[in-house]
C-alpha positions as protocol buffer text, in pm:
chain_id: "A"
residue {
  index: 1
  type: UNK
  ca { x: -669 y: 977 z: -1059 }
}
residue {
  index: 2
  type: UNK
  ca { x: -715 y: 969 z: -1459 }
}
residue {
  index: 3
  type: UNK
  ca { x: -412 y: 800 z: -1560 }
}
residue {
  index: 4
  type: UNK
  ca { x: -309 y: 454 z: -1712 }
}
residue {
  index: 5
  type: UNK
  ca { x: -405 y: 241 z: -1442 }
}
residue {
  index: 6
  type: UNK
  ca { x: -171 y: -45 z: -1534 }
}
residue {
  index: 7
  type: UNK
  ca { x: 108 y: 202 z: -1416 }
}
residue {
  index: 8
  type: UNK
  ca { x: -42 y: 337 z: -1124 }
}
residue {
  index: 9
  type: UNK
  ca { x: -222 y: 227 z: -828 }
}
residue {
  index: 10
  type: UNK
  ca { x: -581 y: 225 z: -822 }
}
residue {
  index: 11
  type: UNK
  ca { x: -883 y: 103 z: -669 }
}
residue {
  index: 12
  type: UNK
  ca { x: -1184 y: -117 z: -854 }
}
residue {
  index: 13
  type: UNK
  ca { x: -1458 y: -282 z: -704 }
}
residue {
  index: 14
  type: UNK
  ca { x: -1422 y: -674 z: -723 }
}
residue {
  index: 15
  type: UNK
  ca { x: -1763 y: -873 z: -776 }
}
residue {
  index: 16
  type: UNK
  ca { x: -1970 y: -824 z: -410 }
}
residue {
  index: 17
  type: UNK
  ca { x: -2307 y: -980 z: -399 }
}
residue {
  index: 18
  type: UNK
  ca { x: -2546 y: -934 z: -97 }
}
residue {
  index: 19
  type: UNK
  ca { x: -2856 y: -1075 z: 42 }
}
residue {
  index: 20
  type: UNK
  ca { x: -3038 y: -1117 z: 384 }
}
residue {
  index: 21
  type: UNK
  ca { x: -2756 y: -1415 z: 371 }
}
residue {
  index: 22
  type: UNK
  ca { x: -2499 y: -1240 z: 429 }
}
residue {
  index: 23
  type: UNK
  ca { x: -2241 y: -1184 z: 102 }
}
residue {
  index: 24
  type: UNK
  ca { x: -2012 y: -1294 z: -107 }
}
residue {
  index: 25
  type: UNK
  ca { x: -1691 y: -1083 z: -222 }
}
residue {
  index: 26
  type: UNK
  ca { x: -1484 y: -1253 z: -494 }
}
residue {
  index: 27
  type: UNK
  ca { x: -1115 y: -1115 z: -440 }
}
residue {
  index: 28
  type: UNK
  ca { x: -938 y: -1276 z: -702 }
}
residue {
  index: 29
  type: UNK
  ca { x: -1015 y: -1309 z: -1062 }
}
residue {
  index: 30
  type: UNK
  ca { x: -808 y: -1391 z: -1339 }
}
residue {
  index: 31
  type: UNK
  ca { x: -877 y: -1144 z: -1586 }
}
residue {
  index: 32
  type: UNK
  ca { x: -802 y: -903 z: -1377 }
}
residue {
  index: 33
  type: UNK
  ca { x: -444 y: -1049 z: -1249 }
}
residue {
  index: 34
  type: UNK
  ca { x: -359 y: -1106 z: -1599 }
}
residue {
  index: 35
  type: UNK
  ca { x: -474 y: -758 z: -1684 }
}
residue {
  index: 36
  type: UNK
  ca { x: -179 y: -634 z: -1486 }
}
residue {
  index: 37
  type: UNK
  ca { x: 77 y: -902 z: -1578 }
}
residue {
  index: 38
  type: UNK
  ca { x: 56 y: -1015 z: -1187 }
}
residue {
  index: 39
  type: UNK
  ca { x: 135 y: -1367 z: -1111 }
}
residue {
  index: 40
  type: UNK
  ca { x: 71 y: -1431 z: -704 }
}
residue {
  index: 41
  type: UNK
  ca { x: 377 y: -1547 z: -523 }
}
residue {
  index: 42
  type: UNK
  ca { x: 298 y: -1429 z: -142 }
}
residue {
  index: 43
  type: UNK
  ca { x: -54 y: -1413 z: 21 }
}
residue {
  index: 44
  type: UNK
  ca { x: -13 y: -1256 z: 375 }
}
residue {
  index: 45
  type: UNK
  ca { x: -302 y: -1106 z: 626 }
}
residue {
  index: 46
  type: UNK
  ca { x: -198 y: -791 z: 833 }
}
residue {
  index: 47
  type: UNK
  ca { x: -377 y: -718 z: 1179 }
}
residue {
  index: 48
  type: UNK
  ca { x: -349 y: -385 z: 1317 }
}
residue {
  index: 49
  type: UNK
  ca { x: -450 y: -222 z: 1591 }
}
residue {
  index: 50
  type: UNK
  ca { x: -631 y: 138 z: 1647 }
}
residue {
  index: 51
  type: UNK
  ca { x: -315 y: 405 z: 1544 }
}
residue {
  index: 52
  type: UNK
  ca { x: -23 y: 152 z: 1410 }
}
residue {
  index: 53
  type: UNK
  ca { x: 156 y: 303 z: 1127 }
}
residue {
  index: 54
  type: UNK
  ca { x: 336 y: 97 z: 936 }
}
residue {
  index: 55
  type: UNK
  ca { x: 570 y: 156 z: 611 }
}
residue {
  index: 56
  type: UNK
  ca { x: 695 y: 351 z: 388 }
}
residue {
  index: 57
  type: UNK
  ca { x: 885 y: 85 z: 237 }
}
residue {
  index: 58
  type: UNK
  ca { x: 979 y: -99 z: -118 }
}
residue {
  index: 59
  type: UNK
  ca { x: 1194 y: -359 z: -252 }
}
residue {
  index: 60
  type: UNK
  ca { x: 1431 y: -229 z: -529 }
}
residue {
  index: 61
  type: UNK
  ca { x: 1570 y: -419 z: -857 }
}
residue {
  index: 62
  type: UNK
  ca { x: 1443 y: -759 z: -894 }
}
residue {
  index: 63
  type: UNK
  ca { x: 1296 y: -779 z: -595 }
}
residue {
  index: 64
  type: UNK
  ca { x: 1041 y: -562 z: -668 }
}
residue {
  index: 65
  type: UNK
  ca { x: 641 y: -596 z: -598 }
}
residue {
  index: 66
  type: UNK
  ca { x: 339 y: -554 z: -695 }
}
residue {
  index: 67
  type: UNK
  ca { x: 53 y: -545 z: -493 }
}
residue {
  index: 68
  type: UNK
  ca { x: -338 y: -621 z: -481 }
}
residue {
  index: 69
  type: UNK
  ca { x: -487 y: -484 z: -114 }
}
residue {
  index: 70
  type: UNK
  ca { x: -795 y: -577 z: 75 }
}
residue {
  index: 71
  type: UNK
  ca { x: -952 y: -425 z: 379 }
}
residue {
  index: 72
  type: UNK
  ca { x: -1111 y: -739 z: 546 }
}
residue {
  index: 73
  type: UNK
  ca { x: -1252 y: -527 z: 873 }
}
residue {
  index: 74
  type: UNK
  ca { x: -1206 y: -224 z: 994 }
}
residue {
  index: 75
  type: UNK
  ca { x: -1070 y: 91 z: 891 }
}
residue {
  index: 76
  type: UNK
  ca { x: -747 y: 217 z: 676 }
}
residue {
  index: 77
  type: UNK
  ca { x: -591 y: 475 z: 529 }
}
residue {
  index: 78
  type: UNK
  ca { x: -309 y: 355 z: 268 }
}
residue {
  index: 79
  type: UNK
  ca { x: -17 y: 558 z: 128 }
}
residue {
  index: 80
  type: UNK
  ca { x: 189 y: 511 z: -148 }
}
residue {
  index: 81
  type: UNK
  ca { x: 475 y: 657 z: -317 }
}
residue {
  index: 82
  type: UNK
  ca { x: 607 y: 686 z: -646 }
}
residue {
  index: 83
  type: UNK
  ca { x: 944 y: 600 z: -696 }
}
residue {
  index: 84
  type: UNK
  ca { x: 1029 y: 562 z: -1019 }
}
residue {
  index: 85
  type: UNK
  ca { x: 1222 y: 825 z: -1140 }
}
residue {
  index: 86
  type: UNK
  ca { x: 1165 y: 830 z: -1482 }
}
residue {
  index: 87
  type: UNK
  ca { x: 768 y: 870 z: -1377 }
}
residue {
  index: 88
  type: UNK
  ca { x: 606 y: 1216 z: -1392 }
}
residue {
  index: 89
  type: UNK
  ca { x: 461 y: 1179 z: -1050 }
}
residue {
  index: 90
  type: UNK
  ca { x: 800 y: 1091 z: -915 }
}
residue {
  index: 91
  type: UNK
  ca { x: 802 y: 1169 z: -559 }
}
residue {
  index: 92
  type: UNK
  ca { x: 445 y: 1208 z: -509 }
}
residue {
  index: 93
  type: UNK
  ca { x: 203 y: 1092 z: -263 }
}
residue {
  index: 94
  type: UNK
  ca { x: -104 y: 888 z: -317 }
}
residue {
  index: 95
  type: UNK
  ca { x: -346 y: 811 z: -49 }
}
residue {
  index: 96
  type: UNK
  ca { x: -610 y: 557 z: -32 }
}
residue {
  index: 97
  type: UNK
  ca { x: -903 y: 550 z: 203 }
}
residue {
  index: 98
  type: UNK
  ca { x: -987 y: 131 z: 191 }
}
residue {
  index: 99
  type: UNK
  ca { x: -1330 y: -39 z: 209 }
}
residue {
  index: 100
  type: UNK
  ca { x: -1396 y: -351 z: 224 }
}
residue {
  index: 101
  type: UNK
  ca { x: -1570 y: -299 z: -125 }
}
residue {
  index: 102
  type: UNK
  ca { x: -1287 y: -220 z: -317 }
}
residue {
  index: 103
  type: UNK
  ca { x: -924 y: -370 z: -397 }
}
residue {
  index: 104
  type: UNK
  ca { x: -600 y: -168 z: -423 }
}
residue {
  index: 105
  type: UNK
  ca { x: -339 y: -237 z: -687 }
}
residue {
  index: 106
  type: UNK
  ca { x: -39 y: -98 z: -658 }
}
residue {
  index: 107
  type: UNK
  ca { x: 271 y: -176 z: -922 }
}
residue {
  index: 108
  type: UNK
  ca { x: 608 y: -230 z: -871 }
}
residue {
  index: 109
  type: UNK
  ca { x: 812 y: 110 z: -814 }
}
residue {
  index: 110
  type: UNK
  ca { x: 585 y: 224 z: -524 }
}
residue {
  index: 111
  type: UNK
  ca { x: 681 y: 262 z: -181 }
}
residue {
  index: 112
  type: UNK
  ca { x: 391 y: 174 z: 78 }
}
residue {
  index: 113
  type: UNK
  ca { x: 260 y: 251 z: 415 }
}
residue {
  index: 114
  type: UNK
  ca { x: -54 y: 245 z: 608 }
}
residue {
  index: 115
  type: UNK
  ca { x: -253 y: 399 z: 885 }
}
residue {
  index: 116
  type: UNK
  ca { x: -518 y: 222 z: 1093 }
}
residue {
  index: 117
  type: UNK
  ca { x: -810 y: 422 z: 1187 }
}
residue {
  index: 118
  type: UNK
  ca { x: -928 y: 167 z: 1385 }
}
residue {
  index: 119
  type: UNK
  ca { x: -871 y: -210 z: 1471 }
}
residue {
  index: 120
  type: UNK
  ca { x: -828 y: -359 z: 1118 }
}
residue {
  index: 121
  type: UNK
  ca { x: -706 y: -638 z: 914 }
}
residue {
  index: 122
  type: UNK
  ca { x: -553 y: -654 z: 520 }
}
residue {
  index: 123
  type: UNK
  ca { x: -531 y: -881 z: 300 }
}
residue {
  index: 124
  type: UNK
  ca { x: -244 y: -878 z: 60 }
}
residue {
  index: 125
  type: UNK
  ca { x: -72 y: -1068 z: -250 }
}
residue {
  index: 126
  type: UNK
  ca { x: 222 y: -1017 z: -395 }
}
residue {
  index: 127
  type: UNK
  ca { x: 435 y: -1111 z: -690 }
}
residue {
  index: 128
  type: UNK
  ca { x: 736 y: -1156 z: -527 }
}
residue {
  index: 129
  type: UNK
  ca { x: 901 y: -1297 z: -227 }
}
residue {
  index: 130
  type: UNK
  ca { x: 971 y: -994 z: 92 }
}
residue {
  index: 131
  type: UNK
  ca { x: 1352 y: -992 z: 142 }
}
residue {
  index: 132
  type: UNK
  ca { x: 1447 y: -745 z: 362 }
}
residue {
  index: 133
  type: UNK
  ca { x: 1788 y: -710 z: 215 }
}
residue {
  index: 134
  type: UNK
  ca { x: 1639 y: -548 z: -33 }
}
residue {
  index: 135
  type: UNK
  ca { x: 1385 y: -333 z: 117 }
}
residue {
  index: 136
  type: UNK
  ca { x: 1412 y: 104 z: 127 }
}
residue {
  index: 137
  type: UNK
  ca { x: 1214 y: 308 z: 356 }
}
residue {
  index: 138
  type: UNK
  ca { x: 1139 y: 661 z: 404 }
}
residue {
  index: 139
  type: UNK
  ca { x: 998 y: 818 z: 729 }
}
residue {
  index: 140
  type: UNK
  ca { x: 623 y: 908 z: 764 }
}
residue {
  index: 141
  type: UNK
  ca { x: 754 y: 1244 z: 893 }
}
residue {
  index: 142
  type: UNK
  ca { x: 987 y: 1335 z: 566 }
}
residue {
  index: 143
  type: UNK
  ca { x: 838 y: 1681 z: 510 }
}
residue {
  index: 144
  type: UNK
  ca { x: 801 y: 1612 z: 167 }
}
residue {
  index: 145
  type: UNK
  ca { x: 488 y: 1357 z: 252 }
}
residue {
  index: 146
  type: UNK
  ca { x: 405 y: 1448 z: 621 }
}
residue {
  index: 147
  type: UNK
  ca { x: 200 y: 1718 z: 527 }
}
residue {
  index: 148
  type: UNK
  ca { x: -31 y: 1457 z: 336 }
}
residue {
  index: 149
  type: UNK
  ca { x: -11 y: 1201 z: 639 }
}
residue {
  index: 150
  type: UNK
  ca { x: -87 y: 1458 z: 904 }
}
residue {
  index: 151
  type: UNK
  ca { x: -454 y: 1507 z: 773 }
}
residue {
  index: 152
  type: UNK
  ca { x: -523 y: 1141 z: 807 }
}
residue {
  index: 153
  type: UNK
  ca { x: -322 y: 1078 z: 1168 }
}
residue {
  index: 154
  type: UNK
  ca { x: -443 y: 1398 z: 1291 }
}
residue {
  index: 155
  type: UNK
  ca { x: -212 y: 1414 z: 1596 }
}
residue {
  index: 156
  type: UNK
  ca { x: -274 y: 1086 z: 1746 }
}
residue {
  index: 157
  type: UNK
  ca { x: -39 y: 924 z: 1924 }
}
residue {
  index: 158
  type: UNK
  ca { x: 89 y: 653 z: 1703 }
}
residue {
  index: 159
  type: UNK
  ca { x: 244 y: 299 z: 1705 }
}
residue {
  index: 160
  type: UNK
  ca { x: 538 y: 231 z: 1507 }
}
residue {
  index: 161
  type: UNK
  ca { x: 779 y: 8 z: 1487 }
}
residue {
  index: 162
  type: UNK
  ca { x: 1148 y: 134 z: 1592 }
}
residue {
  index: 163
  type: UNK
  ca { x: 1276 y: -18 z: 1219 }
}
residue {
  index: 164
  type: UNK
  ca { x: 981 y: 168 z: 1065 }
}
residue {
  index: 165
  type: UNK
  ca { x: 1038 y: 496 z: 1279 }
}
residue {
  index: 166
  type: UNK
  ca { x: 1414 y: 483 z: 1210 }
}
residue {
  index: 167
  type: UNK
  ca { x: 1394 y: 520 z: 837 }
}
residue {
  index: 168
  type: UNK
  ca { x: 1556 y: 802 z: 640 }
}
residue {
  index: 169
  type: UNK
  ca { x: 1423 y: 1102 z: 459 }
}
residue {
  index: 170
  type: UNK
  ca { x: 1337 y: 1126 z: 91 }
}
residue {
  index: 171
  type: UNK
  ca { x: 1663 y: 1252 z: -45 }
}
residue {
  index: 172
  type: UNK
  ca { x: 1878 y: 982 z: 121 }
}
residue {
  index: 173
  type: UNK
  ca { x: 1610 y: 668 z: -52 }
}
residue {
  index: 174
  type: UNK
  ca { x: 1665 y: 879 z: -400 }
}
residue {
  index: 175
  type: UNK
  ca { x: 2005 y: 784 z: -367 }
}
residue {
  index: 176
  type: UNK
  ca { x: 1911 y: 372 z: -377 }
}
residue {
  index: 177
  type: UNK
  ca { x: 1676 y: 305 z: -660 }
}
Protein backbone atom coordinates (compact mmCIF):
# COMPACT_ATOMS: atom_id res chain seq x y z
CA UNK A 1 0.00 0.00 0.00
CA UNK A 2 1.98 3.28 -1.23
CA UNK A 3 0.40 5.84 0.77
CA UNK A 4 1.34 8.19 3.76
CA UNK A 5 1.86 5.72 6.30
CA UNK A 6 1.23 8.06 9.24
CA UNK A 7 -2.47 7.94 8.00
CA UNK A 8 -2.81 4.49 7.26
CA UNK A 9 -2.05 1.25 8.70
CA UNK A 10 0.99 -0.47 7.86
CA UNK A 11 3.39 -3.02 8.69
CA UNK A 12 7.45 -2.46 9.43
CA UNK A 13 9.78 -4.79 10.72
CA UNK A 14 10.92 -3.83 14.37
CA UNK A 15 14.74 -4.64 15.21
CA UNK A 16 14.90 -8.88 15.34
CA UNK A 17 18.27 -10.30 15.98
CA UNK A 18 18.96 -14.11 15.87
CA UNK A 19 21.55 -16.55 16.82
CA UNK A 20 21.91 -20.30 17.78
CA UNK A 21 20.62 -18.41 21.18
CA UNK A 22 17.59 -17.99 20.37
CA UNK A 23 16.47 -14.03 19.52
CA UNK A 24 15.73 -10.97 20.47
CA UNK A 25 12.71 -8.81 18.97
CA UNK A 26 12.61 -5.21 20.24
CA UNK A 27 8.77 -4.18 20.04
CA UNK A 28 8.86 -0.82 21.18
CA UNK A 29 11.04 2.01 20.22
CA UNK A 30 10.65 5.51 20.66
CA UNK A 31 11.33 6.96 17.47
CA UNK A 32 9.02 5.10 16.06
CA UNK A 33 5.99 5.88 18.67
CA UNK A 34 6.84 9.43 18.36
CA UNK A 35 6.91 9.08 14.62
CA UNK A 36 3.20 8.53 14.79
CA UNK A 37 2.33 10.95 17.62
CA UNK A 38 1.38 7.62 19.77
CA UNK A 39 1.66 7.88 23.44
CA UNK A 40 0.84 4.14 25.09
CA UNK A 41 -2.06 4.17 27.45
CA UNK A 42 -3.30 0.29 27.30
CA UNK A 43 -0.99 -2.79 26.78
CA UNK A 44 -3.28 -5.93 26.48
CA UNK A 45 -2.33 -9.70 25.14
CA UNK A 46 -5.14 -11.51 23.10
CA UNK A 47 -5.22 -15.47 23.02
CA UNK A 48 -7.18 -17.06 20.44
CA UNK A 49 -7.97 -20.18 19.50
CA UNK A 50 -7.91 -22.08 15.91
CA UNK A 51 -11.14 -20.13 13.91
CA UNK A 52 -12.21 -17.20 16.56
CA UNK A 53 -13.16 -14.15 14.77
CA UNK A 54 -13.21 -11.32 16.55
CA UNK A 55 -14.14 -7.49 15.61
CA UNK A 56 -15.03 -5.27 13.45
CA UNK A 57 -15.11 -2.65 15.92
CA UNK A 58 -13.87 1.16 16.79
CA UNK A 59 -14.27 3.74 19.32
CA UNK A 60 -15.66 7.05 17.88
CA UNK A 61 -14.89 10.85 19.00
CA UNK A 62 -12.46 11.12 21.71
CA UNK A 63 -12.30 7.86 22.42
CA UNK A 64 -10.63 6.97 19.58
CA UNK A 65 -7.37 4.56 19.11
CA UNK A 66 -4.58 3.93 17.69
CA UNK A 67 -2.97 0.82 17.51
CA UNK A 68 0.58 -0.98 17.27
CA UNK A 69 -0.07 -5.09 16.74
CA UNK A 70 2.14 -8.02 17.40
CA UNK A 71 1.76 -11.64 16.52
CA UNK A 72 3.56 -13.34 19.52
CA UNK A 73 2.73 -17.18 18.20
CA UNK A 74 0.80 -18.50 15.87
CA UNK A 75 -1.06 -17.46 13.00
CA UNK A 76 -3.42 -14.29 11.99
CA UNK A 77 -5.09 -12.68 9.56
CA UNK A 78 -6.04 -8.91 10.58
CA UNK A 79 -8.69 -6.65 9.01
CA UNK A 80 -9.20 -3.21 9.12
CA UNK A 81 -11.49 -0.64 7.98
CA UNK A 82 -11.43 2.80 7.06
CA UNK A 83 -13.79 4.94 8.53
CA UNK A 84 -13.12 8.21 8.13
CA UNK A 85 -15.22 9.74 5.82
CA UNK A 86 -13.42 12.45 4.62
CA UNK A 87 -10.59 9.63 3.58
CA UNK A 88 -10.38 8.46 -0.05
CA UNK A 89 -10.35 4.86 0.95
CA UNK A 90 -13.45 5.40 3.00
CA UNK A 91 -15.14 2.18 3.35
CA UNK A 92 -12.43 0.03 2.25
CA UNK A 93 -10.92 -3.06 3.47
CA UNK A 94 -7.39 -3.70 4.43
CA UNK A 95 -6.10 -7.03 5.34
CA UNK A 96 -3.02 -8.01 7.08
CA UNK A 97 -1.42 -11.42 7.13
CA UNK A 98 0.82 -11.04 10.74
CA UNK A 99 4.27 -12.53 11.52
CA UNK A 100 5.87 -12.47 14.28
CA UNK A 101 8.52 -10.32 12.34
CA UNK A 102 6.59 -7.46 11.73
CA UNK A 103 4.35 -4.83 13.77
CA UNK A 104 0.99 -3.42 12.63
CA UNK A 105 0.03 0.21 13.11
CA UNK A 106 -3.11 1.13 12.66
CA UNK A 107 -4.45 4.99 13.36
CA UNK A 108 -7.32 6.21 14.84
CA UNK A 109 -10.48 6.12 12.38
CA UNK A 110 -10.08 2.36 11.63
CA UNK A 111 -12.37 -0.25 12.54
CA UNK A 112 -10.60 -3.71 13.41
CA UNK A 113 -11.08 -7.38 13.38
CA UNK A 114 -9.15 -10.51 13.24
CA UNK A 115 -9.08 -14.09 12.15
CA UNK A 116 -7.02 -16.86 13.75
CA UNK A 117 -5.60 -19.35 11.47
CA UNK A 118 -4.48 -21.22 14.12
CA UNK A 119 -3.96 -21.11 17.99
CA UNK A 120 -2.42 -17.60 18.42
CA UNK A 121 -1.68 -14.82 20.69
CA UNK A 122 -1.38 -10.64 20.03
CA UNK A 123 0.09 -8.27 21.52
CA UNK A 124 -1.42 -4.85 21.49
CA UNK A 125 -1.01 -1.05 22.74
CA UNK A 126 -3.12 1.49 22.57
CA UNK A 127 -3.44 5.21 23.07
CA UNK A 128 -6.49 5.26 24.72
CA UNK A 129 -8.55 3.64 27.32
CA UNK A 130 -11.46 0.70 25.65
CA UNK A 131 -14.91 2.04 26.72
CA UNK A 132 -17.44 0.18 25.34
CA UNK A 133 -19.89 2.99 25.42
CA UNK A 134 -18.23 4.20 22.81
CA UNK A 135 -17.42 1.38 20.65
CA UNK A 136 -19.23 0.72 16.71
CA UNK A 137 -19.16 -2.51 15.02
CA UNK A 138 -19.97 -3.84 11.73
CA UNK A 139 -20.58 -7.57 10.91
CA UNK A 140 -17.85 -9.76 9.26
CA UNK A 141 -20.66 -10.80 6.86
CA UNK A 142 -21.68 -7.01 5.63
CA UNK A 143 -21.42 -7.76 1.90
CA UNK A 144 -19.52 -4.84 1.42
CA UNK A 145 -16.30 -6.63 3.26
CA UNK A 146 -17.35 -10.38 3.31
CA UNK A 147 -16.19 -10.94 0.04
CA UNK A 148 -12.56 -9.94 1.31
CA UNK A 149 -13.01 -12.08 4.62
CA UNK A 150 -14.31 -15.15 2.86
CA UNK A 151 -10.85 -15.79 1.11
CA UNK A 152 -9.10 -15.84 4.41
CA UNK A 153 -12.00 -17.94 6.57
CA UNK A 154 -12.57 -20.08 3.68
CA UNK A 155 -15.79 -21.69 5.02
CA UNK A 156 -14.69 -22.77 8.33
CA UNK A 157 -16.81 -22.97 10.94
CA UNK A 158 -16.08 -20.02 13.10
CA UNK A 159 -16.15 -18.76 16.75
CA UNK A 160 -17.64 -15.56 17.50
CA UNK A 161 -18.82 -13.92 20.10
CA UNK A 162 -22.81 -13.31 20.15
CA UNK A 163 -21.91 -9.22 20.76
CA UNK A 164 -19.45 -9.55 17.86
CA UNK A 165 -21.94 -11.67 15.62
CA UNK A 166 -24.81 -9.30 16.46
CA UNK A 167 -23.32 -6.20 14.95
CA UNK A 168 -24.92 -4.17 12.17
CA UNK A 169 -24.15 -3.68 8.53
CA UNK A 170 -22.06 -0.92 7.00
CA UNK A 171 -24.75 1.58 6.23
CA UNK A 172 -26.27 1.57 9.75
CA UNK A 173 -22.21 2.32 11.47
CA UNK A 174 -22.07 5.27 8.63
CA UNK A 175 -24.75 6.72 10.44
CA UNK A 176 -22.45 7.02 13.98
CA UNK A 177 -19.12 8.49 13.17
Amino acid sequence: MKKNKINYPYLFKGKFLKDKRGYLDKFYDKKIFKKNNFRVIEVQISKYNKNVFRGIYMQTGKYGEAKFIKLLSGELIWFTIDLRKSSRTFGKIFPFKLSSRKILYTPRGFAHGSFSIKKSEVLIIADNNYDNKFSIGINYKDKNFFPTIKKFIKNKKITISRWHNSFGNFEEVKNKI
